[in-house]
C-alpha positions in Angstrom: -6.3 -5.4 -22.1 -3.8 -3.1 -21.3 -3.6 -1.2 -17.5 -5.2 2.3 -18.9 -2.8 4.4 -16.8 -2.9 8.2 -16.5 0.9 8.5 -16.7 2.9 9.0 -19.7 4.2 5.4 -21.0 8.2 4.3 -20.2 8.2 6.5 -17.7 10.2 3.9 -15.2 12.3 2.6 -17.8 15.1 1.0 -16.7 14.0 1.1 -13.0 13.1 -1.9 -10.5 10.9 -1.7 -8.5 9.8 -3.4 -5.0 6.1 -3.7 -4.2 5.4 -6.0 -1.1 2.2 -7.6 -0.4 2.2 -7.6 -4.6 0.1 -11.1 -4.4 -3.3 -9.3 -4.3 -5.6 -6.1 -3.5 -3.6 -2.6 -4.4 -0.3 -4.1 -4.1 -1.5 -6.6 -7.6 -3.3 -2.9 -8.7 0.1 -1.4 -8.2 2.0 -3.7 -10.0 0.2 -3.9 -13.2 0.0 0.0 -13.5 4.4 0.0 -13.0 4.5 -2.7 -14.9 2.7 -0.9 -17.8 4.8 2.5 -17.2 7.6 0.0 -18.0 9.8 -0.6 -14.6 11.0 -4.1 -14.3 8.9 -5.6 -10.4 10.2 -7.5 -7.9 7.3 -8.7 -6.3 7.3 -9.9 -2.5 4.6 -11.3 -0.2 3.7 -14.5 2.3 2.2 -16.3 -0.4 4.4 -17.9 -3.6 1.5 -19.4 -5.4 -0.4 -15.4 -5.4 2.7 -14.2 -6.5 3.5 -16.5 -9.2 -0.5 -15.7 -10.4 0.3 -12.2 -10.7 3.5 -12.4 -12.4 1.5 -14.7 -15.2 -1.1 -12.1 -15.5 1.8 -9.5 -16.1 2.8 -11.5 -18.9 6.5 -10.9 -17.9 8.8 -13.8 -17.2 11.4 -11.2 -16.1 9.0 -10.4 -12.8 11.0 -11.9 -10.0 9.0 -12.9 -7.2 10.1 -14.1 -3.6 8.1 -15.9 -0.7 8.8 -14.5 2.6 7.1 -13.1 6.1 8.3 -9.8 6.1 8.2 -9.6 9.9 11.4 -12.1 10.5 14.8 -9.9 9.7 16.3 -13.0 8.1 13.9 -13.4 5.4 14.0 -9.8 5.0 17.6 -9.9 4.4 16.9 -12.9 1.9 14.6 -11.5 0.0 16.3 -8.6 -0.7 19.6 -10.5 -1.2 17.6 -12.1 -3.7 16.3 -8.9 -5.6 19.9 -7.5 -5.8 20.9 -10.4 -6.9 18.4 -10.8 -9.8 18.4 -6.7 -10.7 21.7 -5.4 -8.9 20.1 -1.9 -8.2 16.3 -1.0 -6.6 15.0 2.1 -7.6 11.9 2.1 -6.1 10.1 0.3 -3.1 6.3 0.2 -2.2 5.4 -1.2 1.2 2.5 -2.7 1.1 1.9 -6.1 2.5 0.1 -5.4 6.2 -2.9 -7.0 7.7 -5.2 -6.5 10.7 -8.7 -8.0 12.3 -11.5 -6.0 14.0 -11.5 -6.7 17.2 -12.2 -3.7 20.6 -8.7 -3.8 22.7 -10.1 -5.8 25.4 -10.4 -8.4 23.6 -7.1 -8.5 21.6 -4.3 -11.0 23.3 -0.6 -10.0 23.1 -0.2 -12.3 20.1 -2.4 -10.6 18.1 -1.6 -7.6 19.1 2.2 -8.3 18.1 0.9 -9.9 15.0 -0.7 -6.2 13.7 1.9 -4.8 14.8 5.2 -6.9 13.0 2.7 -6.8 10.0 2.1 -3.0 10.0 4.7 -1.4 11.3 8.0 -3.2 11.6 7.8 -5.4 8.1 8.0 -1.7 7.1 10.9 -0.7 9.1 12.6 -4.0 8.0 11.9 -4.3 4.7 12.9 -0.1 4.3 16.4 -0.3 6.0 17.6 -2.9 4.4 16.5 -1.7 0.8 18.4 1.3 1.6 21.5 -0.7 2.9 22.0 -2.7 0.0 20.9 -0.1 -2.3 19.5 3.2 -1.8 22.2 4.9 0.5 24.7 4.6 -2.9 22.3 5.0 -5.5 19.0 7.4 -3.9 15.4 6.2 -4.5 12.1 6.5 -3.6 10.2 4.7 -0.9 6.3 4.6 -0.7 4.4 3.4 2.6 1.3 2.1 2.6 -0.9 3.2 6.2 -3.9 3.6 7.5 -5.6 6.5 9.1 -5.1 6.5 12.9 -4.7 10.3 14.1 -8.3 10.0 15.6 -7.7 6.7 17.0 -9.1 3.8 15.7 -11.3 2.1 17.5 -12.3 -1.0 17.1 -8.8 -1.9 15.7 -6.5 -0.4 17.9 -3.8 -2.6 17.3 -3.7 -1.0 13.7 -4.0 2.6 14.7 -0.9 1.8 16.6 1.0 0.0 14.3 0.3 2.6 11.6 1.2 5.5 14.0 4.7 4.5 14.3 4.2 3.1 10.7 3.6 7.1 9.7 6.5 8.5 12.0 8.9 6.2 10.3 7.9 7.5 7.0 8.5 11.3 8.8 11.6 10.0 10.4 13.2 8.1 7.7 12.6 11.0 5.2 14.9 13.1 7.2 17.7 10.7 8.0 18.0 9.8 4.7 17.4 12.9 2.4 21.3 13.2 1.8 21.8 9.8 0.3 19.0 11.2 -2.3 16.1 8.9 -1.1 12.5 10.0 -0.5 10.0 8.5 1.9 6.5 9.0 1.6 3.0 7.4 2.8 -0.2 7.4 1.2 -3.3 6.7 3.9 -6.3 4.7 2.0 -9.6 5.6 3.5 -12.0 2.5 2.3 -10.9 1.1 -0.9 -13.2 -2.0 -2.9 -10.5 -4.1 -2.5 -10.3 -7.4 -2.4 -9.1 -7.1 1.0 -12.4 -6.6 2.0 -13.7 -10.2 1.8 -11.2 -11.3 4.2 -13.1 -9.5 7.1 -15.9 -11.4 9.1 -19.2 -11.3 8.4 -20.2 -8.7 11.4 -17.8 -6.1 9.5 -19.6 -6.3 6.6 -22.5 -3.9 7.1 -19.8 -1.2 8.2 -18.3 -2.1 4.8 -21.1 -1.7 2.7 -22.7 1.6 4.7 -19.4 3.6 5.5 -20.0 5.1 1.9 -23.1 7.5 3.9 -20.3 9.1 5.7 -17.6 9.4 3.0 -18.3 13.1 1.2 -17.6 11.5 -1.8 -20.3 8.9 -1.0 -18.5 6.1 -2.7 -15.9 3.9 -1.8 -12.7 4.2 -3.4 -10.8 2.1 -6.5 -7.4 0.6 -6.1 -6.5 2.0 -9.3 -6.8 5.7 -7.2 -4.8 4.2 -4.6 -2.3 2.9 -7.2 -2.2 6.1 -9.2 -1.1 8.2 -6.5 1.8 5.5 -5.3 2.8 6.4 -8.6 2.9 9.7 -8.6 4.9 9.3 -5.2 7.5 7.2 -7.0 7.8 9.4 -10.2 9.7 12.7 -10.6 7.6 14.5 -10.5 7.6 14.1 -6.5 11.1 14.9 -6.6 10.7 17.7 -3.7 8.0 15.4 -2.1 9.1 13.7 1.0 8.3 13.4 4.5 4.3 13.5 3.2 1.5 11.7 4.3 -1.3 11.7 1.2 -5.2 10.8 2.5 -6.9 9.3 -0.4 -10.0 8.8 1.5 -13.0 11.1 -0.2 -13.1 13.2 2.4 -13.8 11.2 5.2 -11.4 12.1 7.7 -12.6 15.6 7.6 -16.0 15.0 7.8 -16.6 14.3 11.9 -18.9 12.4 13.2 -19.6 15.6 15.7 -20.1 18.4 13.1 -23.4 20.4 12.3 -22.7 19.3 8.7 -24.6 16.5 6.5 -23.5 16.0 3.1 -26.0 15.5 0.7 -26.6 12.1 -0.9 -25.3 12.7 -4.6 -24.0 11.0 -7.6 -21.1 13.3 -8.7 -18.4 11.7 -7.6 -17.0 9.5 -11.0 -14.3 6.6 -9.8 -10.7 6.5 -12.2 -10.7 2.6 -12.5 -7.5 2.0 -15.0 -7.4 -2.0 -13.9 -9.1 -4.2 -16.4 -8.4 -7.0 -14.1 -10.3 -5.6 -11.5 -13.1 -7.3 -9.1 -15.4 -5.8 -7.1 -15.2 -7.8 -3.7 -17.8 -9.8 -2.8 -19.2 -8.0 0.0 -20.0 -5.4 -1.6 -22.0 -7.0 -4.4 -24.7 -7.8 -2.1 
């Protein structure tokens, strides 16, 4: 079964694109949907044998795939050394490998806090520069962050809410500084997306998990194919005067306070887009 996108077919032709973190959850959702549009995917993450599963599913020997932690410089440099050398050009780049662990500050150590951090913030910065270095300062391009809502704080992970601060003014910074080499830099900010990223938390986040959906206006919890759809969009021309943005794709929640007068009524009338016919609904949430 084919990835049942909502844009036009071919319409990254010729391009290649990066997606980090494409070994799983909406980085594997993202891939399939380019992949379908018809760009040629370099796909990048910690893990070869999760990359080399995705690139079978693609059904694309072509996929290039390389093994690296994104938060050393030097297998940065490799990896994109390695994508240049395979395609020669990259047209497109979609940071999304990250990871983080509840946990209230107290209790974080320095390790971990530098470990959310690298992940988050500076694989970003890393990965981004060089991209542009070897390829987007000559031939322009479009660059896609993937965050996490922090302008409220975020308690309970505050390690993230920091990392993804200075994740989001990179994305404002670098879409400046490098507007007149014809690069954009967006960020799209998932609010809680049924990935399969949600298994990995521990068993005492799982009832915030399952419940946040009571706050979200939309009263569901999103699809990766939503989050996919609008990294897309991002990437596509028809964002051409789009950069410097920050897209919520959250239902609502961040609006919706927890010290307003306002309680959204329980309804059904929120429909989910779910293009991915590979798609799982994570474990936790099937309880």
């Amino acid at each position: 079964m084919e990835y049942r996108s909502v844009f036009r077919p071919g319409l990254f032709a010729g391009q290649t694109i990066v997606v980090t973190g494409g070994g799983s959850g909406l980085g594997r959702c993202t891939a399939h949907e380019l992949k379908s549009l018809g760009a040629r995917l370099a796909l990048v993450g910690r893990t070869a044998d999760k990359l080399e599963r995705v690139k079978e599913e693609l059904g694309d020997p072509d996929t290039f795939t390389f093994a690296a932690d994104l938060r050393e410089e030097d297998k940065v440099k490799a990896a994109i050394e390695g994508v240049m050398a395979w395609s020669g050009r990259i047209d497109g780049l979609v940071n999304n490998a990250g990871g983080q662990f509840p946990a209230p500050l107290k209790d974080i150590s320095l390790n971990g806090w530098n470990a959310v951090v690298a992940n988050n913030m500076t694989a970003t910065f890393l990965v981004s520069k060089e991209v542009y270095l070897r390829s987007m300062e000559r031939n322009g391009g479009a660059i896609v962050n993937v965050g996490a809502d922090w302008e409220l704080g975020n308690p309970g992970m505050g390690h993230n809410g920091a990392a993804r601060a200075g994740q989001t003014n990179f994305t404002y910074t670098a879409s400046v500084e490098w507007a007149h080499s014809g690069v954009r830099v967006n960020s799209v900010i998932p609010g809680f997306i049924a990935s399969s990223g949600f298994d990995r938390y521990p068993e005492r986040a799982h009832d915030v998990l399952r419940n946040v959906k009571d706050r979200i206006p939309l009263k569901r919890h999103g699809t990766e194919s939503e989050i996919a759809g609008a990294i897309v969009f991002l990437l596509s021309e028809a964002a051409s005067y789009i950069t410097g943005a920050t897209l919520r794709i959250d239902g609502g929640l961040h609006n919706n306070g927890r010290s307003n007068f306002y309680e959204v009524p329980d309804h059904d009338r929120s429909k989910p887009y779910n293009g991915f016919p590979l798609y799982r609904r994570p474990d936790v949430l099937r309880r």
